[in-house]
C-alpha positions in Angstrom: 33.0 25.6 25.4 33.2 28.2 22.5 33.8 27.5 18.7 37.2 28.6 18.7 37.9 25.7 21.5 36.0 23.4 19.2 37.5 24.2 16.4 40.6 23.8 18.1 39.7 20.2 19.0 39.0 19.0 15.7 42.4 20.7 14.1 44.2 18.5 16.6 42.3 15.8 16.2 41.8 15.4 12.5 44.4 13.0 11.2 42.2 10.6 13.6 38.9 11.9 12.4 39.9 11.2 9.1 41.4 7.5 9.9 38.3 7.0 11.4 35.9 8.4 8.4 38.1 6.1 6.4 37.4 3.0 8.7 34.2 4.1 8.2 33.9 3.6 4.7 35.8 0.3 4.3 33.2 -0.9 7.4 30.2 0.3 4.9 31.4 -1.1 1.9 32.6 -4.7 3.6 29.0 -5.0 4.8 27.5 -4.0 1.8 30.0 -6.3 -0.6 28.9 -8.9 1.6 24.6 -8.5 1.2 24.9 -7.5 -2.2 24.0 -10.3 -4.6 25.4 -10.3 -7.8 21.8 -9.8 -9.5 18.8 -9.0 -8.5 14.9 -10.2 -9.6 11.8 -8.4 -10.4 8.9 -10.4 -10.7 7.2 -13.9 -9.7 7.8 -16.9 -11.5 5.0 -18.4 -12.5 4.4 -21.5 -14.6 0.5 -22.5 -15.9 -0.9 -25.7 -17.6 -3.9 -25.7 -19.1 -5.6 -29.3 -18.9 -9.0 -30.9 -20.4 -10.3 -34.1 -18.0 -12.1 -36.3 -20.4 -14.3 -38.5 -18.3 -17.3 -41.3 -19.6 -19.2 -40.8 -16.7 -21.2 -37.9 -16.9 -22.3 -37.1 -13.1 -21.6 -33.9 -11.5 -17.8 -34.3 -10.0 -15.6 -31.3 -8.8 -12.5 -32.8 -10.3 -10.5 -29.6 -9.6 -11.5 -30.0 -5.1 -10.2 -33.1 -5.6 -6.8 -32.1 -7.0 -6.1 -29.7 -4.7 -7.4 -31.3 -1.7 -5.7 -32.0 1.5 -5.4 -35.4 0.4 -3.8 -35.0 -2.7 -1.5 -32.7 -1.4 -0.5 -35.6 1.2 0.1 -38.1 -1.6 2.2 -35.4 -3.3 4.4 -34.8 -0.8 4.5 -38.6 -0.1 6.3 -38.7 -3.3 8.0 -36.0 -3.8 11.3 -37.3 -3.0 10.9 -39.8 -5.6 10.3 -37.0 -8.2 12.8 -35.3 -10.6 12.6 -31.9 -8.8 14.4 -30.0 -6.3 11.6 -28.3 -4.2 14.6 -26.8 -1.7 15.7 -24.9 -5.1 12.6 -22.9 -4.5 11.7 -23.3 -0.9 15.1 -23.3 1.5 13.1 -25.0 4.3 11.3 -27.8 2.3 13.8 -30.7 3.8 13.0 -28.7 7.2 9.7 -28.9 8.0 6.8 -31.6 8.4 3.9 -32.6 6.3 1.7 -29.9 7.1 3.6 -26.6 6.4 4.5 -28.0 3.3 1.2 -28.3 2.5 0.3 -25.0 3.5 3.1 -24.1 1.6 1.9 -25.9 -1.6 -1.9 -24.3 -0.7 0.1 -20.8 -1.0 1.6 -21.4 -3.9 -0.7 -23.6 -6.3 -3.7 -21.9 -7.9 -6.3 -23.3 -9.8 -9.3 -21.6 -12.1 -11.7 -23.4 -13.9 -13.2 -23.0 -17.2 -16.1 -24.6 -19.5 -15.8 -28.4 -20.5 -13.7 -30.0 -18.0 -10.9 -27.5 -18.7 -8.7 -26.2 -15.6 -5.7 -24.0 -15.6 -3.3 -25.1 -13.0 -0.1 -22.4 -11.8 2.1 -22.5 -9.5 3.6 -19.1 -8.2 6.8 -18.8 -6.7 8.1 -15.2 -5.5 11.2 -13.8 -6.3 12.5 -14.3 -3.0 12.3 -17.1 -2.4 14.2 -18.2 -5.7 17.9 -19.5 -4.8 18.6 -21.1 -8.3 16.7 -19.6 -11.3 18.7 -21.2 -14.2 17.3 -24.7 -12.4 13.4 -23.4 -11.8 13.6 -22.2 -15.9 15.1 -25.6 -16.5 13.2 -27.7 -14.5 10.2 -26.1 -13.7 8.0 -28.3 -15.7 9.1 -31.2 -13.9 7.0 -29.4 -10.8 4.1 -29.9 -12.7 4.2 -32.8 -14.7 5.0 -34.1 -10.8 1.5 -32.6 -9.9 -0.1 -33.4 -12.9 0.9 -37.3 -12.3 -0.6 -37.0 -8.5 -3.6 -36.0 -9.9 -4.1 -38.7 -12.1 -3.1 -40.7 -9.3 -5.7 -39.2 -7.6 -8.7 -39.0 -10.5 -8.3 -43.0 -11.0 -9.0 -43.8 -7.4 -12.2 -41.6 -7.9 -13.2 -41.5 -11.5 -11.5 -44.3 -13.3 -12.8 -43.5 -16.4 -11.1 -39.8 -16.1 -8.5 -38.7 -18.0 -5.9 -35.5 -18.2 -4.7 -34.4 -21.2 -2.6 -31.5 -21.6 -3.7 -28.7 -24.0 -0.8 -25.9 -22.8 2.1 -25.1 -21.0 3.8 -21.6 -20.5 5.9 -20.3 -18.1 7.2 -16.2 -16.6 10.5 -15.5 -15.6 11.0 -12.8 -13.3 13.3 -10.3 -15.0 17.2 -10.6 -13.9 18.8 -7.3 -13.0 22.7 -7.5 -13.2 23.4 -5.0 -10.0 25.9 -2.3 -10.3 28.2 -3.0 -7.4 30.8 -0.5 -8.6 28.0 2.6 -8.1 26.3 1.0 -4.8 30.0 0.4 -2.7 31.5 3.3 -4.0 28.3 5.4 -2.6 28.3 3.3 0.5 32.0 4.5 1.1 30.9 7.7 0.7 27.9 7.3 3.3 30.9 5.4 5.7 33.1 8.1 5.5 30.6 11.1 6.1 29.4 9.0 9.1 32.8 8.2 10.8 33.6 11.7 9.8 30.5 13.1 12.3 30.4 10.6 14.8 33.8 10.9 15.7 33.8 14.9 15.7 31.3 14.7 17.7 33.0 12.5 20.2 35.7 14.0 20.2 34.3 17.3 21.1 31.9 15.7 23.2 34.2 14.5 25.4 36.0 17.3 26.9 32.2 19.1 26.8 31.1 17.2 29.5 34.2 16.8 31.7 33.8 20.8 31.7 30.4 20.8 32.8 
């Protein structure tokens, strides 16, 4: 087959090349529409407390092992349902799964560092992906750890009852919300649609009659 037959091909075939390129493009920018969120988030959220345990007895405890034990963890989750937070706002699967993923889960996402005096900073970390409602996490999110913080006290008076938590901080970070251009990103995605349909139905098109002539 020579250029002048393929050329041929495509002059004949072109108002269907170009229906195509333009089927195409409205394919591209559907799909796209469709995953593109209105806004996007850069960042982790992350919200820290900063606590001083007071305690009258004066042996050598690891207060902080204790709050972030296995056990604890089990009592949290025992109780979660009866606490003012939404955990499936920040983890879809929460309702989903048993005992022990979520507390692998909370192992993942709960940090803890110590410092002189009794004084532990506790954080929770949540990744912007896994954020469905971030308006409700900035609203709410210190409901997560007063939650926690209540556990632990739960926790520290079955152990120590003479410990106590008191709270000396609270902060939280936002991830940083990114309004997406949807305007630019379809309009480029009907370009990429309509160069594609454009090329793959050239080529079928001449592609066809190329190998019936072999």
């Amino acid at each position: 087959m020579s250029w002048k037959d393929i050329k041929t091909i495509i002059i004949h075939k072109a108002v269907y090349i170009v229906i195509i390129g333009i089927l195409g493009a409205l394919c591209a920018v559907g799909a796209k529409y469709l995953l593109t969120p209105e806004i996007t988030l850069k960042g982790d959220f992350i919200y820290s407390r900063v606590i001083k345990i007071t305690d009258s007895n004066k042996t050598a405890f690891n207060y902080a092992g204790l709050i972030v034990g296995n056990a604890s963890y089990a009592n949290f989750i025992k109780n979660a349902n009866t606490q003012a937070f939404d955990y499936s706002k920040v983890y879809s699967n929460w309702n989903r799964i048993d005992d022990q993923k979520k507390i692998e889960w909370l192992q993942r996402s709960i940090r803890v560092r110590g410092y002189k005096d009794n004084t532990f900073e506790f954080s929770y970390l949540i990744p912007s992906s896994h954020i469905s409602d971030l308006p409700y996490l900035e609203k709410n999110g210190e409901k997560w750890m007063d939650g926690f913080m209540l556990n632990a006290g739960q926790m520290l008076k079955k152990a120590r009852p003479q410990a106590k938590i008191q709270t000396v901080k609270s902060s939280f970070i936002s991830p940083k919300v990114i309004k997406n251009d949807k305007r630019s990103i379809l309009l480029k995605n009907a370009v990429y649609g309509f160069v594609a349909g454009i090329f793959v139905s050239t080529a079928v098109f001449v592609g066809i009659p190329f190998y019936k002539h072999r």
